[in-house]
C-alpha positions as a Markdown table, in Angstrom:
| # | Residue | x | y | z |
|---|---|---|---|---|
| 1 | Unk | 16.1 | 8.1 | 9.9 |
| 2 | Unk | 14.6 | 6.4 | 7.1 |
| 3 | Unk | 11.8 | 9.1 | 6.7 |
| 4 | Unk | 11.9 | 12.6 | 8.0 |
| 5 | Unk | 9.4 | 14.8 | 8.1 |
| 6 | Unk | 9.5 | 14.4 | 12.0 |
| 7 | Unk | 5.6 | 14.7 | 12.6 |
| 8 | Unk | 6.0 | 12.8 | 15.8 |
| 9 | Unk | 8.8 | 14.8 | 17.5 |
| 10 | Unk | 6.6 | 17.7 | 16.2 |
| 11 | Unk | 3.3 | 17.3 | 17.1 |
| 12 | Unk | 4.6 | 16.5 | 20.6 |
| 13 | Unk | 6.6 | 19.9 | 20.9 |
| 14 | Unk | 3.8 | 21.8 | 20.0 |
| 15 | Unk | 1.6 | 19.9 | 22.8 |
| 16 | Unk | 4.2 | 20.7 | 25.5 |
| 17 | Unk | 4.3 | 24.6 | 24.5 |
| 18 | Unk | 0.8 | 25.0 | 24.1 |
| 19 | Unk | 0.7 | 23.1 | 27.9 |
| 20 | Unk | 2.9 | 25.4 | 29.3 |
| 21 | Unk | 1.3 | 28.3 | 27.6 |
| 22 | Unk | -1.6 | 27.0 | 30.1 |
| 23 | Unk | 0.5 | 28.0 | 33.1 |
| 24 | Unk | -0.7 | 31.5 | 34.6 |
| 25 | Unk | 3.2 | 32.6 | 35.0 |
| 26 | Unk | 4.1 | 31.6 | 30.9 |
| 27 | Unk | 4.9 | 35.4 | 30.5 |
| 28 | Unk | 6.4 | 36.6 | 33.2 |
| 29 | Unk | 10.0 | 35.7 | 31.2 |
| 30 | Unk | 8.6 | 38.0 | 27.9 |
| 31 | Unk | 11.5 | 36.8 | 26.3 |
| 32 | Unk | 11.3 | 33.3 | 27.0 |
| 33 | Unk | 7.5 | 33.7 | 26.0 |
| 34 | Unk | 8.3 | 35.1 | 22.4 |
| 35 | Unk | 10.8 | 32.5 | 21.7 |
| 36 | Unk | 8.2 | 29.5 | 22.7 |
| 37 | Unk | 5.3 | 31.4 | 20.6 |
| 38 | Unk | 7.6 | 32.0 | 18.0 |
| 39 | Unk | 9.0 | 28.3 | 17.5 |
| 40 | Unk | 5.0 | 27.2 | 18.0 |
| 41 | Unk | 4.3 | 29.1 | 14.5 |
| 42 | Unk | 7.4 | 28.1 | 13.2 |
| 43 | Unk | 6.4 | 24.2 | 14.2 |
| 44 | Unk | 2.4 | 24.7 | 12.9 |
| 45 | Unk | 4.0 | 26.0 | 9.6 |
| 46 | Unk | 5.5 | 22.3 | 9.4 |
| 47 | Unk | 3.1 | 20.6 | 10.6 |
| 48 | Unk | 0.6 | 22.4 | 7.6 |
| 49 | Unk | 3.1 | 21.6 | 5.1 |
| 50 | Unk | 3.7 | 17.7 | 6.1 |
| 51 | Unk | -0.3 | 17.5 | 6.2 |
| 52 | Unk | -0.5 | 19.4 | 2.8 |
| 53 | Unk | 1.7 | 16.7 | 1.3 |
| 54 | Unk | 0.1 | 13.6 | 2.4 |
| 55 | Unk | -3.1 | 15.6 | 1.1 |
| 56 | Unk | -1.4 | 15.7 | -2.2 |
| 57 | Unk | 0.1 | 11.8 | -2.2 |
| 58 | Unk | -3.7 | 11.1 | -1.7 |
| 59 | Unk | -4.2 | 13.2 | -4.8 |
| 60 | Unk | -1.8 | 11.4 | -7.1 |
| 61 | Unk | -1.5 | 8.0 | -8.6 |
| 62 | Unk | -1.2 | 4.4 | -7.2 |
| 63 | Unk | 1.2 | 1.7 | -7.1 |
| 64 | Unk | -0.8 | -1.4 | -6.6 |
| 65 | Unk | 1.0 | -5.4 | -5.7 |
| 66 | Unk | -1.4 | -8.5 | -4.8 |
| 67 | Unk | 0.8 | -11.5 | -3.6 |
| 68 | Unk | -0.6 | -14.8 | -3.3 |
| 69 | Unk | -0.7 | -16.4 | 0.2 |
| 70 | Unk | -1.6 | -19.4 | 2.2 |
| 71 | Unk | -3.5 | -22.1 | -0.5 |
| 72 | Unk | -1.3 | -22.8 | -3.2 |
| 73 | Unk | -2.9 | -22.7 | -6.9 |
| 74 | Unk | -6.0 | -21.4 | -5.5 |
| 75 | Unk | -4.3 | -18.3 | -4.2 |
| 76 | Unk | -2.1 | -17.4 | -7.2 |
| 77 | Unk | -5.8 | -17.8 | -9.0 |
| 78 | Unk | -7.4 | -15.2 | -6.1 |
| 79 | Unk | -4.9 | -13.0 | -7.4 |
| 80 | Unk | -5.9 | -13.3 | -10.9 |
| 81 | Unk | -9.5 | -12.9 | -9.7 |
| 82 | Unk | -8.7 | -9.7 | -7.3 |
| 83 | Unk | -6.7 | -8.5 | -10.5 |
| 84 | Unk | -9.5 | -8.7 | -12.8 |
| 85 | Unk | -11.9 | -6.9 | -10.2 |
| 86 | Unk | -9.9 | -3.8 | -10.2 |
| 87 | Unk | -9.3 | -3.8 | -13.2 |
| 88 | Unk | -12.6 | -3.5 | -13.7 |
| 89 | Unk | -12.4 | -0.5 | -11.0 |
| 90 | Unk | -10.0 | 1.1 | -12.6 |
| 91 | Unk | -11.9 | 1.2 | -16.2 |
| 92 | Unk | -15.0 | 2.2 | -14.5 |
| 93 | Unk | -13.5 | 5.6 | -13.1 |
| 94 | Unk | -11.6 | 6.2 | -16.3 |
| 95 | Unk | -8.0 | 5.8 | -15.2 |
| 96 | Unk | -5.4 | 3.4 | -16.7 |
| 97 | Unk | -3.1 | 1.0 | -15.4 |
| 98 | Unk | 0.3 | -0.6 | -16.6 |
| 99 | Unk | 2.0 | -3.4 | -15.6 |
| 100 | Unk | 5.5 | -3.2 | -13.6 |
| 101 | Unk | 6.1 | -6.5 | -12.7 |
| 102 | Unk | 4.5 | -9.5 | -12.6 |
| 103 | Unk | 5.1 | -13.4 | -11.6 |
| 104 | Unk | 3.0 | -15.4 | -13.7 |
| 105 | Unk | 2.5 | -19.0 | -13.1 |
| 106 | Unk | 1.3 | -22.1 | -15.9 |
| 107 | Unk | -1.8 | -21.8 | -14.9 |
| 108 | Unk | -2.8 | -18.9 | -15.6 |
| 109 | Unk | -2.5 | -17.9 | -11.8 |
| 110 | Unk | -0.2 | -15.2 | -10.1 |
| 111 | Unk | 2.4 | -15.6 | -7.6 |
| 112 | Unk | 2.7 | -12.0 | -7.0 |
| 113 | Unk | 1.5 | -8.6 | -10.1 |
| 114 | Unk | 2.4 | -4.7 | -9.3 |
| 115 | Unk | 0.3 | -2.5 | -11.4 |
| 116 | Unk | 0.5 | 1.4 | -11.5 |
| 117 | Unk | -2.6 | 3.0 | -11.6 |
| 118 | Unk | -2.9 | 6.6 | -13.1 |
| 119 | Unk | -6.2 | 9.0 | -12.3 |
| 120 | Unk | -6.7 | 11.7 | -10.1 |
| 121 | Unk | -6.9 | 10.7 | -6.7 |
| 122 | Unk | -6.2 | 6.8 | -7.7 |
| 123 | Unk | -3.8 | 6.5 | -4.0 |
| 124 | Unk | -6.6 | 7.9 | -1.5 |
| 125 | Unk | -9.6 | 5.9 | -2.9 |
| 126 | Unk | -7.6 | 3.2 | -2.9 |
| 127 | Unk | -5.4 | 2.9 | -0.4 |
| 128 | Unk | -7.8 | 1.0 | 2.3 |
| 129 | Unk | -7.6 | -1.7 | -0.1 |
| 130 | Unk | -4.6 | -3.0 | 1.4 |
| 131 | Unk | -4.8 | -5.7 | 3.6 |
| 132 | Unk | -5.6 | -10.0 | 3.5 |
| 133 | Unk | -8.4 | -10.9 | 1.2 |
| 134 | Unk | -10.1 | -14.4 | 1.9 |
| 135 | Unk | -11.9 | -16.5 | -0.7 |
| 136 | Unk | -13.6 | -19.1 | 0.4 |
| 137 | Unk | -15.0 | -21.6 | -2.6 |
| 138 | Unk | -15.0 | -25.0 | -4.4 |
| 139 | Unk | -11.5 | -25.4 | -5.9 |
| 140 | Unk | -11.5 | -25.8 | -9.9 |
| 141 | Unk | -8.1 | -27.0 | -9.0 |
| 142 | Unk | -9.0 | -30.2 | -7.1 |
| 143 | Unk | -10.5 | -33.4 | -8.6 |
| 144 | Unk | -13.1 | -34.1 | -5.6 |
| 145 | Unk | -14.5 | -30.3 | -5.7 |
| 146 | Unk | -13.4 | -29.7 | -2.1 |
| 147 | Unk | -14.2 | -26.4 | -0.5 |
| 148 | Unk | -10.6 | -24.4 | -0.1 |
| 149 | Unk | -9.5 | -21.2 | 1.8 |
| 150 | Unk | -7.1 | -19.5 | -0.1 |
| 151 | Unk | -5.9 | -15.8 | 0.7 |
| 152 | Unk | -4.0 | -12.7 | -1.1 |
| 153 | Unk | -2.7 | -9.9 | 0.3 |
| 154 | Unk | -3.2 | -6.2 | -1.6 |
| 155 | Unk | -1.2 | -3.5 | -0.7 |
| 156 | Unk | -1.7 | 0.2 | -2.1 |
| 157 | Unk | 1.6 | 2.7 | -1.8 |
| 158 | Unk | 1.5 | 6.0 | -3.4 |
| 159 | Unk | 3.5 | 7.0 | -6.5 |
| 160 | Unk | 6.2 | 9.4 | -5.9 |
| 161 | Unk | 7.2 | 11.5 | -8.8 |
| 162 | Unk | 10.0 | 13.2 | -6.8 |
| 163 | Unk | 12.2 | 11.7 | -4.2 |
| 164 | Unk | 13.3 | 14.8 | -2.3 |
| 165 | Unk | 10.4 | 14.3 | 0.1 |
| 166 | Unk | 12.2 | 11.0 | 1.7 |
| 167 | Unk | 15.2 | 10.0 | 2.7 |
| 168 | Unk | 17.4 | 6.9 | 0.7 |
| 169 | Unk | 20.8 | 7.2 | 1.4 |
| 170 | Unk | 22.6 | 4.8 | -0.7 |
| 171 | Unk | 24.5 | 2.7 | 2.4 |
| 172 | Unk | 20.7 | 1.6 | 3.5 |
| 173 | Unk | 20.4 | -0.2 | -0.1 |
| 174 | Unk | 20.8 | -3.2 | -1.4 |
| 175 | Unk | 20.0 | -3.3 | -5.2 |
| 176 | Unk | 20.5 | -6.5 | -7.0 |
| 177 | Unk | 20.0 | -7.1 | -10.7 |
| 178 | Unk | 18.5 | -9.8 | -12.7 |
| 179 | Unk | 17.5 | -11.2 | -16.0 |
| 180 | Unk | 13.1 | -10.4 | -16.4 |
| 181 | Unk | 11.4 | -13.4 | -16.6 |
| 182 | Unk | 8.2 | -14.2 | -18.2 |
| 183 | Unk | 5.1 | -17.2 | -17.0 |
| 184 | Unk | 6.9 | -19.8 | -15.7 |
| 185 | Unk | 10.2 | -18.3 | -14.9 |
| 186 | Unk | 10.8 | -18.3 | -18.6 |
| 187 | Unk | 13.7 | -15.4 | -19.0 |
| 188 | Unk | 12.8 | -13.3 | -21.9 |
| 189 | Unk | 15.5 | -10.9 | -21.8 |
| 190 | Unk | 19.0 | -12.4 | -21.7 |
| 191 | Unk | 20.4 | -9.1 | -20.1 |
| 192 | Unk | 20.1 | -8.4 | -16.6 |
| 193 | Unk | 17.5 | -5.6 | -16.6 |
| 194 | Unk | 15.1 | -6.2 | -13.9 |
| 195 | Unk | 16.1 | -4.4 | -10.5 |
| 196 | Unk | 15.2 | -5.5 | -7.1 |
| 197 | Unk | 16.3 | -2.5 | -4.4 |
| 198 | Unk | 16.3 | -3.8 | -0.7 |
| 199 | Unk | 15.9 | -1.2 | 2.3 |
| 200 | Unk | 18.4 | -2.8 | 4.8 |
| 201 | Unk | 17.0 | -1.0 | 8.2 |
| 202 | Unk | 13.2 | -2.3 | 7.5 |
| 203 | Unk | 13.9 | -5.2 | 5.0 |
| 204 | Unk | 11.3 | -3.5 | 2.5 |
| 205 | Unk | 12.0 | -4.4 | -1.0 |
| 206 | Unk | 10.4 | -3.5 | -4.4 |
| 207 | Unk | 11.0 | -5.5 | -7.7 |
| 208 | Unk | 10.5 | -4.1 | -11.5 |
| 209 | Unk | 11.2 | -5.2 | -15.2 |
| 210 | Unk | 9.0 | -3.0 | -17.1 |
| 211 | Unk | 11.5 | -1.0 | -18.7 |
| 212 | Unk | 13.6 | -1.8 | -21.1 |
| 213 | Unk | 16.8 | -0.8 | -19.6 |
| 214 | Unk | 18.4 | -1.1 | -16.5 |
| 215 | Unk | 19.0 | 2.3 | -15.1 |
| 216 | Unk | 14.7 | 3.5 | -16.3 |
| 217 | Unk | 13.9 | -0.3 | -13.8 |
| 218 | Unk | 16.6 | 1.2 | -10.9 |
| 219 | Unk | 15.0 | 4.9 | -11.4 |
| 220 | Unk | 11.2 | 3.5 | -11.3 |
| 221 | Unk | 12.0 | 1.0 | -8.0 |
| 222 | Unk | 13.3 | 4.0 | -6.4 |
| 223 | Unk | 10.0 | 5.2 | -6.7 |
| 224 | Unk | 8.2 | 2.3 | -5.1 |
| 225 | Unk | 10.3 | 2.3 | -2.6 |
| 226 | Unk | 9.8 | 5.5 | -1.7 |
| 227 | Unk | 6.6 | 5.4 | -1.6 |
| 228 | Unk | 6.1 | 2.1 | 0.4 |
| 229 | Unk | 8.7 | 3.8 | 3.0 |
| 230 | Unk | 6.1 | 6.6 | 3.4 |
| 231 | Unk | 3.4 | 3.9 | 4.0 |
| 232 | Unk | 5.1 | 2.5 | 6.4 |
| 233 | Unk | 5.6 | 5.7 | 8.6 |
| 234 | Unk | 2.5 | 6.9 | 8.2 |
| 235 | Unk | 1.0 | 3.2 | 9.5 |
| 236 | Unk | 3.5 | 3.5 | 12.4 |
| 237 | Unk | 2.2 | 7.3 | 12.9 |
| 238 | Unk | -1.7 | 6.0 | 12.9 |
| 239 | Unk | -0.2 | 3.1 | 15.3 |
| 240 | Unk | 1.5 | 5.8 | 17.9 |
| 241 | Unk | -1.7 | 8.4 | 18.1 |
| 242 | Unk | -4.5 | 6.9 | 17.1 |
| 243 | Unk | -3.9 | 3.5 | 19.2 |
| 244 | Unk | -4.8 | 1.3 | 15.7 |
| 245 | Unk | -2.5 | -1.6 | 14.8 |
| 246 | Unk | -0.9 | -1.6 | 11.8 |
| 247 | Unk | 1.5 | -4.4 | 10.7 |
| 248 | Unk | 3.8 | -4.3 | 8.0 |
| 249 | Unk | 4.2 | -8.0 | 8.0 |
| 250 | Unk | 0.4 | -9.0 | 7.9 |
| 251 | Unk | 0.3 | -12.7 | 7.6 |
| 252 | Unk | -1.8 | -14.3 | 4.5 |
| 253 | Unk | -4.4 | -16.6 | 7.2 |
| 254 | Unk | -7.2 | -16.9 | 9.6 |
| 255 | Unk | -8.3 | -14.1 | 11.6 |
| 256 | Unk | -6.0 | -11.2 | 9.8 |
| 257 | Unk | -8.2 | -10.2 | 6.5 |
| 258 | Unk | -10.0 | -7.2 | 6.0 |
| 259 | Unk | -12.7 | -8.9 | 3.3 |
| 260 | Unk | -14.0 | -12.2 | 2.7 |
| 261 | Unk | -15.2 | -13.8 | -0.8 |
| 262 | Unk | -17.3 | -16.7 | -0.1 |
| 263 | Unk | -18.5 | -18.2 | -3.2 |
| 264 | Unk | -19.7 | -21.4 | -1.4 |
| 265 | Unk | -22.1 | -22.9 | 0.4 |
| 266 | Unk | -23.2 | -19.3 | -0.3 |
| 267 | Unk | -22.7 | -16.1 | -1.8 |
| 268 | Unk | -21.4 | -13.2 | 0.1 |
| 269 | Unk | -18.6 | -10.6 | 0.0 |
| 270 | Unk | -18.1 | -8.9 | 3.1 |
| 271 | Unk | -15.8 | -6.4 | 4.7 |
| 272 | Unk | -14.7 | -7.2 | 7.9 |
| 273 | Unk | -13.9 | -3.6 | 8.9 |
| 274 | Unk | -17.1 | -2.0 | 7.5 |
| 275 | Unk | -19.9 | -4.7 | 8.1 |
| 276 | Unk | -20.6 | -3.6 | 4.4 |
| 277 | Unk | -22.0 | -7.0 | 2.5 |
| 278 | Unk | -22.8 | -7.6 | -0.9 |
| 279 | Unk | -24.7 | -10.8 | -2.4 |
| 280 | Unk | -24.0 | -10.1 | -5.7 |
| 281 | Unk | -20.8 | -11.3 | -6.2 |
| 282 | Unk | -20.4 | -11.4 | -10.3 |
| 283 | Unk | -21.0 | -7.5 | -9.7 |
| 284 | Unk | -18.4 | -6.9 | -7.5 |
| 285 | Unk | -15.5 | -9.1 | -9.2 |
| 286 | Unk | -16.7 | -7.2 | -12.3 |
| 287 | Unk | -15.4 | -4.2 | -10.6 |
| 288 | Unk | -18.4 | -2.7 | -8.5 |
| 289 | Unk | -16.4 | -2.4 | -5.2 |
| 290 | Unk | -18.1 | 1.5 | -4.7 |
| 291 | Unk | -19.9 | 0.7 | -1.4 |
| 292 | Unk | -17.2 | -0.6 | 0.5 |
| 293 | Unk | -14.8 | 1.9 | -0.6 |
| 294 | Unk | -17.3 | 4.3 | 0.5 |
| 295 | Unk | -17.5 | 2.7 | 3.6 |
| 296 | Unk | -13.6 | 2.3 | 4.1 |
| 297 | Unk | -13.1 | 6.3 | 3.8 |
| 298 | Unk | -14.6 | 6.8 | 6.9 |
| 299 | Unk | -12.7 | 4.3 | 9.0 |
């Protein structure tokens, strides 16, 4: 198992004791009894502590990545533009942010940026951010002003300072070095410090060339990895009991985002999850996103 906390296998043992618990004849084997109640407290106990830690991911930072999707130059520019609104965020609530990796193109654009995002609680406000953003404008990029859908994906993971909460073993890796690169594809480092790790079973991969030397690049992708593992279960977990899809391979077009920025033939950002709209766009890519985070913690 990739992740083992084993919520699933333990929520359903406690639903078949507590069932036959139900059943008039549960004590006539007192023995039989004593052991069930004694592995339901037992299993509780677990179940408190997995809950406690997910309380306490939600609690800590963020590791935030937009990728470009569908639309070319206008996408890798949504990025820029979703970039610059949480920024914005982020100053507004007094946390900081640094940048881990980031594929910068000529113009200004970006292909894909992971930022991590110190403050308390940075991971639980944010993490309903994830999902397909839609802008819908007229392209600065195209000579006949044409109206273009473009679309970025956002997705939120928590930071993990420690890794004994999730299981790597090192045959499930791949991990893969490389020179960093800069705007362009420019190398700017002529060793090969920037590490990409691979999670074989679930093809997840992370990619960073902050750091200045290998092994502190292998050490923080370790992190990320971790932590978008534990995304990934916990969105398979909300899948199993709550009856909500969650896909880990959302796909940048029509009919998947979770918010759209129309700039023209009108003015409007709306959250397709929520209903929450707001007409005052220059407020919200300034960072104002409040009201549909609001919104998003009671989904």
């Amino acid at each position: 198992m990739i992740y083992s906390p084993g919520m699933d296998d333990i929520q359903k043992r406690i639903e078949e004791i507590e069932s036959q618990m139900s059943d008039v004849h549960f004590w006539d084997d007192k023995q039989r009894a004593d052991d069930a109640m004694s592995e339901l407290s037992i299993l509780k106990s677990k179940l408190s502590k997995a809950e406690e830690g997910k309380k306490d991911y939600n609690e800590g930072n963020a590791v935030m990545t937009i990728f470009a999707g569908a639309g070319g130059t206008d996408a890798e520019d949504f990025v820029r533009i979703l970039l610059d609104m949480y920024r914005g965020y982020i100053k507004s609530q007094g946390w900081t942010y640094t940048v881990e990796h980031e594929h910068e193109t000529d113009r200004g654009g970006y292909r894909n940026i992971t930022i991590e995002i110190e403050g308390k609680g940075a991971y639980g406000i944010l993490r309903n951010e994830s999902g397909v953003h839609r802008l819908v404008r007229i392209s600065p990029f195209d000579a006949d002003k044409q109206r273009h859908t473009s679309f970025a994906m956002v997705e939120v993971i928590p930071k993990f300072e420690k890794l004994g909460d999730i299981n790597l073993p090192e045959d499930q890796l791949r991990i893969d070095f490389a020179r960093s690169s800069g705007p362009g594809g420019q190398n700017v480092n002529k060793r090969e410090t920037a590490v990409r790790i691979t999670h074989i079973p679930t093809k997840i991969s992370v990619h960073v060339d902050a750091e200045r030397s290998q092994q502190q690049n292998r050490e923080r992708a370790m992190q990320y990895l971790a932590g978008k593992l534990h995304r990934y279960i916990e969105d398979k977990r909300i899948e199993e009991f709550e009856g909500v899809y969650v896909s880990k391979d959302i796909e940048n077009e029509w009919g998947s985002q979770i918010r759209s920025y129309v700039f023209h033939p009108y003015q409007q950002i709306k959250d397709h999850r929520t209903g929450v709209e707001e007409k005052n766009i220059e407020k919200v890519l300034e960072g104002d996103i409040q009201s549909f985070i609001d919104a998003e913690a009671h989904l």
